[in-house]
N, C-alpha and C positions, 0 to 999 in steps of 0.2 A: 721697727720696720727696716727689714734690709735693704742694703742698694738694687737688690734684685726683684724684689716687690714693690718699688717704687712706681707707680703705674701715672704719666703726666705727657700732656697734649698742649703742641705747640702751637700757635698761628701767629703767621707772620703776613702784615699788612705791606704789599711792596709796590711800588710804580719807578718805570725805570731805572731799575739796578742793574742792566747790564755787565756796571765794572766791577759791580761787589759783590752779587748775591753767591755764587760759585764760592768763594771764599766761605761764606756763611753757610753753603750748604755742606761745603768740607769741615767744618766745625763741629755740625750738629751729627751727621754722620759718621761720625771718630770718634764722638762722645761714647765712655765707658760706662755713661747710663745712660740708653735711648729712652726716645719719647716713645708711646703707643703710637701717636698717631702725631703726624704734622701736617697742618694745611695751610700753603701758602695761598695768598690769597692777593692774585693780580688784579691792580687798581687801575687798569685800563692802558696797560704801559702799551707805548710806541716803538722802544728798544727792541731790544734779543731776549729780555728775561725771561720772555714766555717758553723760547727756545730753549735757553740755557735750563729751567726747572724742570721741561719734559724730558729732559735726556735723563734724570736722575728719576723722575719718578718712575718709567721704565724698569728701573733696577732695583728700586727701595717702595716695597709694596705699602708701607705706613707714609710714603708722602706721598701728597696730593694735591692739585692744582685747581681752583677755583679762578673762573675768570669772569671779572666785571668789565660793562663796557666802559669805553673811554668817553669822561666825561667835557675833554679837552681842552682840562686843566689841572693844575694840582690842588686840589682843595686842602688848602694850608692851614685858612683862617678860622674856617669852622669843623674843622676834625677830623676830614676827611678818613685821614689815618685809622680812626679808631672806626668811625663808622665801617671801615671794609674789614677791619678787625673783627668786627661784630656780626658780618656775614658770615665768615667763618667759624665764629662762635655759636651761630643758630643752627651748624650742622654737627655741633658734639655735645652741646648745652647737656643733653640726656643721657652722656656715652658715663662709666662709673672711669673718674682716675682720683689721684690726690693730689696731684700740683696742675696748675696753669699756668704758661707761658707767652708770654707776649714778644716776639722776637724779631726786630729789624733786619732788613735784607743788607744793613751795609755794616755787619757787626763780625772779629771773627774772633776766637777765642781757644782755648787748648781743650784735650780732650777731657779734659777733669772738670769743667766748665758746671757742668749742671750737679756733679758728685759733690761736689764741692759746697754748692748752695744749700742741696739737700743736706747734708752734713750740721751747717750751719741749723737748716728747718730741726734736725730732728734733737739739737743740744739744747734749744728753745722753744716749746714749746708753746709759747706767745708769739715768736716770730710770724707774721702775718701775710709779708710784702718782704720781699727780697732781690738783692741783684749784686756784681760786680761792680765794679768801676771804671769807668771811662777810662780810656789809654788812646794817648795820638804817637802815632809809628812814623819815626822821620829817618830813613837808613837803618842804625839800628839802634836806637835809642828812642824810648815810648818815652812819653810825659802823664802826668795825670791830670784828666782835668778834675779840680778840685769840688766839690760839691758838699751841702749838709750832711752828715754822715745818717738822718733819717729820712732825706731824701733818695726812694727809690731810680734806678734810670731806667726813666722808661723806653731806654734802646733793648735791653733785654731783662725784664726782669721776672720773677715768679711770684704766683699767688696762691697761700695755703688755700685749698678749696672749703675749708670752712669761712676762711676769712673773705673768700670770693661772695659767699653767698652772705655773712654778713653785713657787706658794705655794700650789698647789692650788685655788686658787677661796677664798672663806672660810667661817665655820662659819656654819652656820644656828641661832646661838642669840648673846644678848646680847652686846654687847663684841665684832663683826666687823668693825667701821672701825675700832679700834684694834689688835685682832690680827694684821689682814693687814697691817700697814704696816710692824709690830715683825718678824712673820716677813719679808717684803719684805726689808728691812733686816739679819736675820740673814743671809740667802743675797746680800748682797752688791747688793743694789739700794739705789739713791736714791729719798725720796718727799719731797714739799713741798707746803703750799700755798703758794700765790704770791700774794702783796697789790696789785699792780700788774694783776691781773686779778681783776676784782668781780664779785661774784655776791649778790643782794638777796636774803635771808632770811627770808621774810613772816610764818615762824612763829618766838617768840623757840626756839634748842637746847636740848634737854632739859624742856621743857617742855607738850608733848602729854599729856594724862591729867591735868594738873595740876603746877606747877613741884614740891611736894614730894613729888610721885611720881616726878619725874624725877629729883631728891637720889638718892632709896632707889633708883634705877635704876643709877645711877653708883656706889652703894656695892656693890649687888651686884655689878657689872661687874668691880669694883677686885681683889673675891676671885677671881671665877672667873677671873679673866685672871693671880693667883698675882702681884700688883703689892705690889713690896716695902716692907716693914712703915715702914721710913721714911719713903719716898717716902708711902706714905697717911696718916703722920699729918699731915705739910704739907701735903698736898690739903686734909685736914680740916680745919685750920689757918686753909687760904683759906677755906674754906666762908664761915666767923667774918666775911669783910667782904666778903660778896657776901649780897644781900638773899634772903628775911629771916633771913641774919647766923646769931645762935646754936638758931636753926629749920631752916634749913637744915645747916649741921653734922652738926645731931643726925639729920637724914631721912639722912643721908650715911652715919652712923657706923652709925644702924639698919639698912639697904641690907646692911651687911657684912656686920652682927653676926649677923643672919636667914640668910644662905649659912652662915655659919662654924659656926651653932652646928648648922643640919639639914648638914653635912657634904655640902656642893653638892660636887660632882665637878667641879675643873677643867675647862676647856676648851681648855686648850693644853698640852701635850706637855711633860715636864719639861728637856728641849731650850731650848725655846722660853721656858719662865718662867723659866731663870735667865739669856738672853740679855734679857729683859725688869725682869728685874731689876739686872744690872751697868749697861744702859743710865742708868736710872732713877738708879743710884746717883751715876753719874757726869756725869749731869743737876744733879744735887747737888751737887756737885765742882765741878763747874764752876761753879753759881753764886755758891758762897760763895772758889772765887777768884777771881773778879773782883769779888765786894764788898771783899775782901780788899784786891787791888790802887790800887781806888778809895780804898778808907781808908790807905791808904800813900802816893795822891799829893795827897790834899787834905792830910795830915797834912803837909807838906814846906814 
């Protein structure tokens, strides 16, 4: 499949980007492979974004503007994101492409951005779930933020439309870029992000609503996604040296503790959480033997 057959539909779930979306619509528009068809999809913003997107749709006949009303609030905790994601998906659901996109309004990246991934898609054939890497731009020097290498970001990532349709699409509630990568991966697909392909970050992760709303985000996440008991107390663990340290922890540990004790309802299939949890476990395994190893050859 050439770069020129590459046929892939973008939607982007936004609410107030004013200061970023313009950058991200300069990105995707300079891309040396466009998408068919983009539809951003307004989550009821207050800002200019609605402004800022008509000026371009105007000009670029494949973008498109969806507006929901304002629900006047950010719906953080339970998915909001993905839910208006998913309005815009019930308008292409039946259109024929070969990749899907999921793309934040506060992302901005070079024009090889999508050539780049597909590249990636088409050397791997298993490749399933894909994406860049997180980068935060301070003057001029970007940083990475560091992430599992088969953790997809769900700031912008792609999904082979075979593998869209065998993971089912994902759930429209918290913990949906981590679900579908772990399911992806049960049925035998590959996901990565890739570091060698940069994607600018504008907002720092997990922290929209406030950074210790985004803790308590990730602690609930940790329950409903059935992430196992050990694996979350190391997470907690990290919390401890990532700022503010024994603040964040505890937003983390509270996040759980609020699911666990009102008896949240999983959201993935008892299938799915214990393939989610041998993972995890062996995630584990694996790091302390290769610490293992390292102290057996410095010890020599």
């Amino acid at each position: 499949m050439g770069k020129n057959n590459i046929r892939y539909i973008v939607i982007s779930p936004v609410r107030n980007e004013e200061k970023n979306i313009e950058n991200t619509i300069q990105s995707v528009i300079s891309q040396t492979v466009q998408p068919v068809k983009w539809i951003i999809v307004d989550d009821g913003s207050s800002d200019r974004t609605i402004d800022i997107v008509e000026k371009y749709t105007r000009d670029y006949g494949w973008i498109s503007l969806m507006k929901l009303p304002d629900r006047g609030y950010y719906d953080l905790m339970t998915g909001g994101e993905i839910k208006a994601f998913y309005r815009g998906y019930e308008a292409i659901k039946n259109e024929r492409y070969d990749f899907l996109s999921k793309l934040d309004g506060d992302i901005s990246f070079n024009e090889h951005y999508y050539e780049d991934l597909f590249r990636k898609f088409q050397s791997n054939e298993k490749l399933g779930v894909a994406s860049g890497a997180c980068y935060y731009q301070n003057n001029d020097t970007i940083t990475l933020e560091k992430a599992y290498k088969h953790h997809v970001r769900g700031a912008a990532r792609v999904y082979r439309k075979q593998c869209w349709d065998e993971i089912g699409g994902v759930i429209d509630n918290l913990g949906w870029d981590a679900i579908d990568v772990y399911k992806a991966r049960m049925l035998g697909w590959d996901t990565y992000n890739f570091e060698d392909i940069k994607m600018i970050h504008h907002v720092v992760t997990w922290t929209k609503g406030g950074l210790l709303h985004g803790r308590e985000r990730a602690g609930r996440m940790a329950y409903l996604m059935g992430m196992h008991p050990l694996f979350f107390y190391l997470k907690t663990a990290q919390e401890l040296f990532g700022f503010p340290y024994i603040v964040s922890a505890g937003a983390y540990i509270r996040g759980y503790r609020k699911a666990l004790l009102k008896k949240e309802d999983r959201v993935v299939s008892p299938e799915l959480m214990a393939y989610i949890r041998k993972e995890q476990l062996d995630r584990i395994k694996s790091v302390f033997s290769i610490s293992k190893l390292r102290s057996c050859g410095s010890s020599r």
